[in-house]
Steps between C-alpha positions, in 0.01 A plus 500: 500500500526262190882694452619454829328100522729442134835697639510240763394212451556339894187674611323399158239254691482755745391741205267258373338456815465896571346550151271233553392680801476886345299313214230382730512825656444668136250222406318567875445864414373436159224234556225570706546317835333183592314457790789336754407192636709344838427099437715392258662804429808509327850708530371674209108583610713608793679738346240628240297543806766734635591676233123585430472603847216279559700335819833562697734252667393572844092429356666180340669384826186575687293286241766212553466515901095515451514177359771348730318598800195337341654187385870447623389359886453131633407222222484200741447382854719465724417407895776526650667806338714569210786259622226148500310311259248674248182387359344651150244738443262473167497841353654695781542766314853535605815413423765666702796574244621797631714464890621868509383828404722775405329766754616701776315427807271785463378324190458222585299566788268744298440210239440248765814212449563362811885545631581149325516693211709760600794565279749416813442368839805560644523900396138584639527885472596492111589856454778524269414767265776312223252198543201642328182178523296458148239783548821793555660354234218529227384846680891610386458370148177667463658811593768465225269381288296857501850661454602368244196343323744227414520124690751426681624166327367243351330341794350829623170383714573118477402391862685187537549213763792339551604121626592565890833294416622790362702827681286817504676749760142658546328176649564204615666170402474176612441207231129463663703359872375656796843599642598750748757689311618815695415690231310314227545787225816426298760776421417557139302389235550198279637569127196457336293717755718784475459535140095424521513837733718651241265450268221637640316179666319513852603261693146440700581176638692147591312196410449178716681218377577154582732511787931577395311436093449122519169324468186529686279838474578609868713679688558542863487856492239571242297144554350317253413621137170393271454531122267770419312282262392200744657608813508143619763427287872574502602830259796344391885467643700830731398743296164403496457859715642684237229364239178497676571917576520500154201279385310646775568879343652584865808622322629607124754208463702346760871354519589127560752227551506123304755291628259185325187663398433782736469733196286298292297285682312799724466714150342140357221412785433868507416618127859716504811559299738411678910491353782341635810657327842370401611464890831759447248743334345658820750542815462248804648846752309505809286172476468289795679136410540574151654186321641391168145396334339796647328751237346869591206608259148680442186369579194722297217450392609520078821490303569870426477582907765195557698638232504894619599326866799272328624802316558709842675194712713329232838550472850490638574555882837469656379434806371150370776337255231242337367802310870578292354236306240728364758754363433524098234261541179748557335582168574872362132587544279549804353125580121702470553546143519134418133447713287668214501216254211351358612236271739224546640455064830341545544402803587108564362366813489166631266326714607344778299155475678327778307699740194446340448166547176372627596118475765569723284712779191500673140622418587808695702611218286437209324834496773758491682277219209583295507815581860548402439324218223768427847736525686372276236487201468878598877517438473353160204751415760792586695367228781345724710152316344253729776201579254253664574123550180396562318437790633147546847667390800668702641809360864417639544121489769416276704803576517402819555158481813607272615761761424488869723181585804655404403907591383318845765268520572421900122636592384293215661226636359532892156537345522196305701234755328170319759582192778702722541259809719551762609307805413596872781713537390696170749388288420416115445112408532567152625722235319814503658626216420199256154496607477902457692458125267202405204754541631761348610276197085333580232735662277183496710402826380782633306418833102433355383724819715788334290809455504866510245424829804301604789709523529738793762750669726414773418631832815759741643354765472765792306791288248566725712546788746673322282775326280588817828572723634653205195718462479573884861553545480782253163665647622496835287480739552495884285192603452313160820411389494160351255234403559322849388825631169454326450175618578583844323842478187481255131379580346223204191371479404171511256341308557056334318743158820667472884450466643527841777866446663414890632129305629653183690763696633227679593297207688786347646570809668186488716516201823566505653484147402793240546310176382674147671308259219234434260761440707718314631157251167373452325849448747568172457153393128515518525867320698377243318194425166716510625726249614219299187338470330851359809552252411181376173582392554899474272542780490903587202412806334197690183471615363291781267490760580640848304245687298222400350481878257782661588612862342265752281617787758672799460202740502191225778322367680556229465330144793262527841543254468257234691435194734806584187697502463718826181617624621901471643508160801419299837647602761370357550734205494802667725388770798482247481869393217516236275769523130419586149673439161380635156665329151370590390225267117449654318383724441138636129377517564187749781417751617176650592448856729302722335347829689292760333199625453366875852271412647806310512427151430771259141471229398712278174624526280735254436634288401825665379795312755819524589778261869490610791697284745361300802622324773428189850528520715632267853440488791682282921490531688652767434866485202509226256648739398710149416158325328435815251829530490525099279081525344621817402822431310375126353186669390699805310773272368249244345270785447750823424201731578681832227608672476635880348283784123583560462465842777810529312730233483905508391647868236763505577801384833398360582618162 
C-alpha cells in the first residue's frame, strides 16, 4: 500500500488516512480490548469496540436511540402548544435536540417517537428500498463488516446528527419552519453529507435549531431547545441542537453552521469542541440560505473526533465555487494527524486582551476571564511563546491604529462621521483624503474609540432574500417556492421571549437590491489587516475567550452589548475567513443575571451559584486548521476540562 500511496501522490492524504485506519485495526487485534463504554465514547472506542467484536453498528445505533428516547423529549412548558409562549422547567431532564429521526415508520413506531418525528410527513408510507433509515444502514455495514473483517471508512459506526438546515434526501428539511412543502425531503444530499455517508457515518438524526439559523433556541417545527446542563438556560445560538446531542451523548459528533458564533458559542456553554473552518474549506451545496459569512463544521466532544470529521468534508466542490479557494491550500497530511500533539515548543501565540477586559464589561464577565486566563498560563506550561500585552493591554492597538483607516477607507469613514462629515444629501464637507493621509502619516489621529472591539463587517443588501429563493428555486418544490411562499404558507410561534421569524421573513422579503460588494471590500480589508497585525509580531495562533457572559435563563433578557462586547461571543475574526476552534476551558462557579423592572430597565442581579461551561478560542491564518488542532489537541489533553452533564448520566444497563 505504502508503493502505490508514493507512485501517486494525489491520493497521498487519502493513503495516510487508510493507513491510519489498518493501524488501529492492527493495534485493535493486538491489545486486549477494553471494556466499551457508550457516554463519552469516542470515534476511536467506537471502532476498537467493533473491531474487537464487543459491539456492532446496529447495537451502537440502538444505544444512541435508548438514550434519545430517554432524554431527547419536551424541556419546557408550553400551554398553548408548540406555536405559544414557554415557561422553564428546573432539571427537566430534557432537552429536545433532536426534531427528526432517521427511521422508517415501522421503527419508529416500535421505539415509541411520535409521528413528529417521522423522517417525512408528506411521504407517509416511506418505502423506498434506495432510502435505507439509520438502523438498515448500520445492519448493511455490519454485514460487510463480517465479510471483510475490515471497516468500511474512516467513520465506520460514527452515529451522527446533523443541523436540519442542511439537504439530506433521506429526511426532511426545513431550517426548523413548520412549512407545508409538498414533499419536504430534498432531492439529494448536501456536499458534506454525501461524503459523511461515504465515509461510513450514520446519519441517525436532524437537530432542532433556532428557526432559518438565527438566534433564539426554538424552532417552529422542533419548539424550543434547553441546555443540558441547567435546562433553564439557553444552549447557545442555531446550532445549539447540534451541541446538546452531543454533550448529552445522544449522538457521536454532530454537524453545524456559524454565520456569527453558531459553531462556537453552543460547543462553549456546552463543554464541546466545536471548529469553525476557513469558510471556502467545507462546501455551502444544499444548505438552506447559505450566505457569504456562513461556515459548515464539526461539533464533538474532543479535538481528534472534530479532526477525523474535518478530514472527510473538506475540500473542493464544483458545485459551490467559494471552495476553489481551497485548491493547494489543504495540508498534505490527514488534518487527524496534527490532533495528537502534546506540547506547544515554538509556537507564537498571542492573546487577544481586547476581549478580556473587565474594566470595560460587567461583573457577568469577570469569571470566565479568569478562567481564560487560567488557559493561557496552561498554554505557556505547554511550552508555547506567549505574546501577552497585559491585562490592561491590547494585543492589536497600534497596528491598527496604523492600518484600518486607510484598508477601511469609505466604511471607515461612515463609522466615524464626527471626522468624515457629510451634508444631508451625503456629500463630503471636507477632504477625505487629507484627513485619511494625515492619519496614515499620524495614527494618534486615529479615532480614541478605535479598537479591534470596534471594527466590524458590512452587512448584504438583499442576501437573505436572495439565497432562500436561490436555494428553493433549485430544490423545487411544488408548493414552497420562494420565501413569500413561507410567509404566506408556514405556521410560527409566538412568544415576546423570542424573535418574531413571520417579521424577519418579511423584512427580507422586502429587499430588492442584491449588493455583495461591501461585504466582499471590507471582508479582504479586515483579512488583510488581521494578518498584518500577526506578521507584525510573528504570531502563528491567538487565543481568546469565546464568551465572557454565561447563557441567561430561556425567558430572561439578555446581558446587554457593551463596549463591542456581545453577550454570545466575539465574531469578528472568524467572519473574515480565519479558522476558529473552541475547547472547554472550565467551569463557572457563580452567574449573573439580567432582570427587567416594572418601568423596563435592565439590573443585574446575583450572584447565583452554577457550574456552567466555558470555552477558549483559538484562532490561526486562513487555511491552518493543522495549527489549529496541533494547540487544541495539546491543551485539550494536558487540561481535560470537558466533562458530561450529570443530570444526563449512563441509563441502566447501558454499557
Amino acid at each position: 500500500m505504502a508503493e502505490n500511496c508514493e507512485r501517486n501522490k494525489l491520493m497521498a492524504a487519502a493513503c495516510t488516512v487508510t493507513v491510519l485506519v489498518v493501524g488501529m485495526q492492527a493495534t485493535a487485534q493486538q491489545r486486549p480490548p477494553k471494556r466499551f463504554h457508550l457516554e463519552e465514547a469516542s470515534i476511536g472506542d467506537i471502532q476498537r469496540a467493533i473491531l474487537a467484536k464487543q459491539i456492532t453498528s446496529v447495537s451502537l445505533v440502538e444505544l444512541y436511540l435508548t438514550r434519545i428516547k430517554a432524554y431527547n423529549n419536551t424541556c419546557v412548558n408550553q400551554p398553548q402548544g408548540i406555536l405559544g409562549p414557554i415557561t422553564t422547567i428546573p432539571h427537566a431532564g430534557q432537552i429536545n435536540a433532536l426534531s427528526t429521526l432517521n427511521l422508517r415508520p415501522s421503527a419508529r413506531k416500535k421505539w415509541g417517537f411520535d409521528e413528529r418525528k417521522a423522517r417525512s410527513l408528506t411521504d407517509t408510507a416511506d418505502a423506498d428500498p434506495k432510502m435505507p433509515d439509520a438502523l438498515e444502514t448500520a445492519a448493511a455495514q455490519d454485514r460487510q463488516f463480517r465479510q471483510t473483517g475490515k471497516l468500511v471508512g474512516p467513520l465506520h459506526g460514527v452515529v451522527m446528527a446533523i443541523k436540519d438546515q442542511y439537504d439530506t434526501f433521506d429526511m426532511r428539511t426545513t431550517a426548523g419552519a413548520d412549512a407545508d412543502y409538498a414533499n419536504d425531503r430534498p432531492p439529494e444530499d448536501a456536499t458534506f453529507v454525501k461524503r459523511l455517508r461515504d465515509a461510513g457515518a450514520i446519519i441517525l438524526a436532524k437537530a432542532n435549531l433556532a428557526e432559518y439559523a438565527t438566534d433564539g433556541a426554538r424552532s417552529s417545527f422542533g419548539g424550543t431547545f434547553c441546555n443540558p446542563y441547567d435546562t433553564e438556560r439557553e444552549p447557545g445560538m442555531s446550532s445549539a441542537g447540534s451541541a446538546t446531542s452531543v454533550a448529552a451523548n445522544l449522538v457521536t459528533c454532530a454537524i453545524g453552521e456559524e454565520t456569527v458564533v453558531s459553531i462556537r458559542w453552543p460547543a462553549s456553554v456546552n463543554s464541546l469542541v466545536g471548529l469553525a473552518p476557513s469558510e471556502e474549506l467545507v462546501s455551502h451545496k444544499g444548505m438552506i440560505g447559505a450566505g457569504l459569512n456562513m461556515r459548515i463544521g464539526p461539533i464533538c466532544r474532543n479535538v481528534p473526533d472534530a479532526a477525523r470529521i474535518l478530514d472527510v468534508i473538506a475540500g473542493y466542490d464544483a458545485k459551490d465555487e467559494m471552495t476553489v479557494f481551497s485548491i493547494g491550500r489543504k495540508p498534505p497530511q490527514p488534518y487527524l494527524s496534527f490532533a495528537s500533539a502534546r506540547d506547544l515548543r515554538g509556537i507564537r501565540i498571542g492573546v487577544i486582551r481586547e476581549y478580556m477586559a473587565k474594566q470595560l464589561f460587567s461583573k457577568a464577565d469577570e469569571e470566565s476571564i479568569d478562567i481564560v486566563d487560567h488557559a493561557v498560563d496552561d498554554l505557556r506550561k505547554l511550552g508555547a511563546a506567549i505574546v501577552d500585552p497585559g491585562p490592561q493591554g491590547a494585543l492589536f492597538q497600534s497596528c491598527i491604529s496604523r492600518h484600518a483607516p486607510e484598508l477601511l477607507n469609505s466604511a471607515f469613514a461612515r463609522q466615524y462621521r464626527d471626522l468624515f462629515p457629510v451634508d444631508p444629501a451625503g456629500q463630503p464637507q471636507s477632504d477625505q483624503i487629507a484627513t485619511f493621509l494625515d492619519m496614515h502619516f499620524d495614527p494618534a489621529q486615529a479615532p480614541q474609540v478605535l479598537s479591534l472591539r470596534s471594527l466590524n463587517g458590512a452587512g448584504v443588501p438583499g442576501e437573505d432574500k436572495y439565497m432562500i429563493n436561490k436555494y428553493l428555486r433549485e430544490r423545487g418544490d411544488a408548493n414552497i417556492k420562494t420565501n413569500a411562499d413561507l410567509i404566506a404558507k408556514a405556521r410560527f410561534y409566538q412568544d415576546p421571549n423570542f424573535p418574531d421569524r413571520k417579521q424577519s421573513r418579511q423584512a427580507a422579503e422586502r429587499a430588492h437590491v442584491f449588493d455583495t460588494s461591501a461585504r466582499l471590500q471590507s471582508r479582504f480589508a479586515l483579512q488583510n489587516l488581521l494578518l498584518e497585525c500577526m506578521q507584525e509580531q510573528k504570531l502563528e495562533a491567538l487565543v481568546s475567550p469565546m464568551s465572557t457572559v454565561p447563557p441567561r435563563k430561556l425567558t430572561a433578557p439578555r446581558e446587554p452589548t457593551v463596549n463591542g462586547r456581545s453577550p454570545v461571543g466575539w465574531s469578528l475574526i472568524g467572519q473574515q475567513g480565519f479558522p476558529t476552534i473552541t475547547v472547554p476551558a472550565g467551569f463557572t462557579t457563580e452567574v449573573w443575571d439580567r432582570v427587567r423592572d416594572a418601568n423596563g430597565e435592565l439590573h443585574l442581579v446575583g450572584p447565583v451559584q452554577a457550574s456552567l461551561p466555558v470555552g477558549v478560542d483559538f484562532i490561526a491564518r486562513p487555511f491552518d486548521e493543522a495549527m489549529l488542532l496541533r494547540i487544541a489537541s495539546a491543551f485539550e489533553a494536558a487540561t481535560r476540562h470537558r466533562r458530561p452533564p450529570r443530570e444526563f448520566g449512563p441509563l441502566a444497563g447501558e454499557p
